[in-house]
N, C-alpha and C positions, 0 to 999 in steps of 0.2 A: 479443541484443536491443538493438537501437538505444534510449536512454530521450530522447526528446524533449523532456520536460517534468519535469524535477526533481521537481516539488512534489510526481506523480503516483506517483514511480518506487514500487517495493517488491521485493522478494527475500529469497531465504533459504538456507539452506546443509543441504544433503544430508548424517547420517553419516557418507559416503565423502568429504565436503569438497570437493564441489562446488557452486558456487554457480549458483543461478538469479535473472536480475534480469527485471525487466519494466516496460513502463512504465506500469500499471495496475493497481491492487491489485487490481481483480477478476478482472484475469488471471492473477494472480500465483493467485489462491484456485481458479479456472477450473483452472490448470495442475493445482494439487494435490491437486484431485478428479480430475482424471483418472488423475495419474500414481502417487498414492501413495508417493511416495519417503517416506523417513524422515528429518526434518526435525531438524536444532537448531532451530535459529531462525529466527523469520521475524522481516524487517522492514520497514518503511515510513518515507516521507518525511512530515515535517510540513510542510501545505501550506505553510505562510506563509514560514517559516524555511528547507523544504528542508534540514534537519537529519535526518540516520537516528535511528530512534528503533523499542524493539523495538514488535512487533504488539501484543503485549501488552499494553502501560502505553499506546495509544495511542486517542484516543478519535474515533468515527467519523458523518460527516457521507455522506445518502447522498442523492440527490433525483434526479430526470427532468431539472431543469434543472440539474446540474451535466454540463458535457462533458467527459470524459475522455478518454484518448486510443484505448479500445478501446471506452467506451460505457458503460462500468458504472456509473459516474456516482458514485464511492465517495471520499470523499476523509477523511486521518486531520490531529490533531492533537496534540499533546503535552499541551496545557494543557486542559482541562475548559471555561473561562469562553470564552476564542478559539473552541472547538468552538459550543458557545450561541452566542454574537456573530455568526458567520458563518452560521450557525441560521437566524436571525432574520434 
């Protein structure tokens, strides 16, 4: 997967230590309903920064006016108050 847009990117690693990346976290979540592999980790880009950061600890902005690069319109961020601020 080509990732276009950093901020967007997201991926995760298979038990067998394969990695899948994407350039949309809702494709990334798209993917792993489908395919059910067995996941370590998933992770995501914080928009702003473009830093990997797990899925986990990351907090998530989702709207019709955000455009992402498959459509999902999903975007994460590291920090809690940045998530609000771009919010609003």
């Amino acid at each position: 997967m080509i990732i276009s847009e950093a901020r967007f990117a997201a991926a995760y690693y298979t038990q067998d230590g394969d990695a899948r990346r994407f350039d949309d976290i809702g494709g990334m979540l798209s993917h792993h309903a489908e395919h059910q592999e067995d996941v370590t980790r998933f992770w995501v880009h914080d928009y702003e920064t473009e830093e990997w950061i797990p899925a986990g600890e990351a907090v998530y902005v989702s709207g019709n006016e955000l455009h992402t690069p498959m459509g999902f319109g999903v975007v994460a961020f590291s920090n809690p108050q940045r998530a609000q601020d771009f919010a609003a």
